[in-house]
N, C-alpha and C positions, 0 to 999 in steps of 0.2 A: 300487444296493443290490439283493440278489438275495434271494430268498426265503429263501433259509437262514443267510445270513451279514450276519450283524450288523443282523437287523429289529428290535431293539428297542431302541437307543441305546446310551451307553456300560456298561461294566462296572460291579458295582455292588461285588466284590468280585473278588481276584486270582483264583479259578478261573472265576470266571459268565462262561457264553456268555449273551447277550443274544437274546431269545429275544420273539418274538409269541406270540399263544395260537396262531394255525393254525400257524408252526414246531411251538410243544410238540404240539401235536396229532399232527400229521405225524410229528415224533421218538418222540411216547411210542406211535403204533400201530407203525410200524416197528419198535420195539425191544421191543414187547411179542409180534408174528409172529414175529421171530428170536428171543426167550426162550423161547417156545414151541416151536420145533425146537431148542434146545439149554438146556435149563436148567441147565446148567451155568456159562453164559455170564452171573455175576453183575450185569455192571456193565450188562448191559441191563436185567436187573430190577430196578436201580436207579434206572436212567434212567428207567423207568414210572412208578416214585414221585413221580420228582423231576418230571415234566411232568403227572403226576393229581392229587398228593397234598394240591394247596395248600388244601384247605377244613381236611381233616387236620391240617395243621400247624398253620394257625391255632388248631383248640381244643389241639390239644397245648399251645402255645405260652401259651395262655391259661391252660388250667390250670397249668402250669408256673408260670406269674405268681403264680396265686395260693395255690401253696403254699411257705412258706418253705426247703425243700431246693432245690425248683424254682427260685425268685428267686434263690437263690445260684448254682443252677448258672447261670443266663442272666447273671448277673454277671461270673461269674467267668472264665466261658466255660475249663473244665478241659478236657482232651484228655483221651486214651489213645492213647497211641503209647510206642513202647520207650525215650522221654527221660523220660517222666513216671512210666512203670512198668517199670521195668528185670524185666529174667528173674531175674535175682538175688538183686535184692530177694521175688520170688514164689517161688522155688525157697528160700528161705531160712526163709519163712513157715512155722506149727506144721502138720504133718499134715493131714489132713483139714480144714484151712478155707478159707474160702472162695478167697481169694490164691494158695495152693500149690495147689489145684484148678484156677483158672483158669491159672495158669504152667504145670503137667502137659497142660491140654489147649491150650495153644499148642505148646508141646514137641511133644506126640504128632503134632498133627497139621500139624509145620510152618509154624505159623502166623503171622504177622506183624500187629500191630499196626497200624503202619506200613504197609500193603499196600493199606487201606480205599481206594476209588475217592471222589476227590474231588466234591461237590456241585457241580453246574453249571448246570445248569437251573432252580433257584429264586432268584428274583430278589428278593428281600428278604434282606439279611446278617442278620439277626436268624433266620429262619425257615429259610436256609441252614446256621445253625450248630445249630439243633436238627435237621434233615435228618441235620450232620455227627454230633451224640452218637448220635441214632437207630444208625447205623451201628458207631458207637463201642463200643456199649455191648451188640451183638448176642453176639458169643462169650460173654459175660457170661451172657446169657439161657442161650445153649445150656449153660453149666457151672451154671446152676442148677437149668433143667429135668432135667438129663441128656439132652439129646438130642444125638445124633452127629450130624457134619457130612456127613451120606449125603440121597440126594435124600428120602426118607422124612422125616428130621428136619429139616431145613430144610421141608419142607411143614409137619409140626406146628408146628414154632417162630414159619413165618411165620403162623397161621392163630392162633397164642396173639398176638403179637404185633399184627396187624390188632385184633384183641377191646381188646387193652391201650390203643391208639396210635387207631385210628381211619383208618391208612396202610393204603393198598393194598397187596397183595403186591409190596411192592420193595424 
């Protein structure tokens, strides 16, 4: 067994790398040096979350529990991806609401649903799948706030979103 590969036993779901805390540690500074010479480079600021964030997710998760939208959603476990929310359906929505906004600014900005960088690094399925809505449900943010997907509003969004969440910038 080598330090980086496969220190923490089997898989706990189909995308997790198996991971020690000195791995996470190791990955999530490495990948927060290289986000910081490129921020543009999403799936490493992801990676920071997913190897910091777990105190984070835990109240998430907790309060999730204990609100009834939240209980459904951890039931239910819903997606967003373009099977569950077709273009069509949101290009089809009235004017100005919410749906036909968020459809315009996937449109505009090329955006994919489907594109979100899969969770790997949290080792609890439960706390992996609110990691995954976290991500899910970011474009969402940005068509509420109005903020553009420019390094400026990804820094606002993320810095609403740490206040909302309790998550590190990732």
């Amino acid at each position: 067994m080598t330090l980086l590969t496969r220190g923490a036993g089997a898989a706990r779901y189909s995308a997790h790398v198996p991971t020690t805390l000195l791995e996470k540690a190791l990955i999530g500074s490495s990948s927060a040096v290289r986000a910081l010479a490129d921020p543009r480079q999403a799936r490493l600021v992801g990676v920071v979350g997913e190897t910091t964030g777990g105190a984070a997710l835990h109240r998430l998760h907790r309060r999730m529990e204990r609100h009834p939208v939240g209980r459904t959603v951890l039931q239910d476990r819903p997606l967003i991806t373009s099977e569950t929310l077709h273009a069509e359906t949101l290009r089809a929505m009235p004017a100005g609401s919410f749906g036909a906004e968020y459809g315009a600014f996937l449109a505009r900005h090329s955006f994919d649903p489907d594109e979100r960088t899969a969770v790997h690094f949290v080792d609890d399925p439960e706390l992996a799948y609110v990691m995954t809505r976290y991500r899910q449900v970011h474009d969402l943010w940005h068509v509420l706030y109005g903020l553009p997907p420019t390094f400026a509003g990804e820094v606002a969004l993320k810095w609403l979103e740490a206040a909302q969440t309790g998550l590190p910038m990732c």
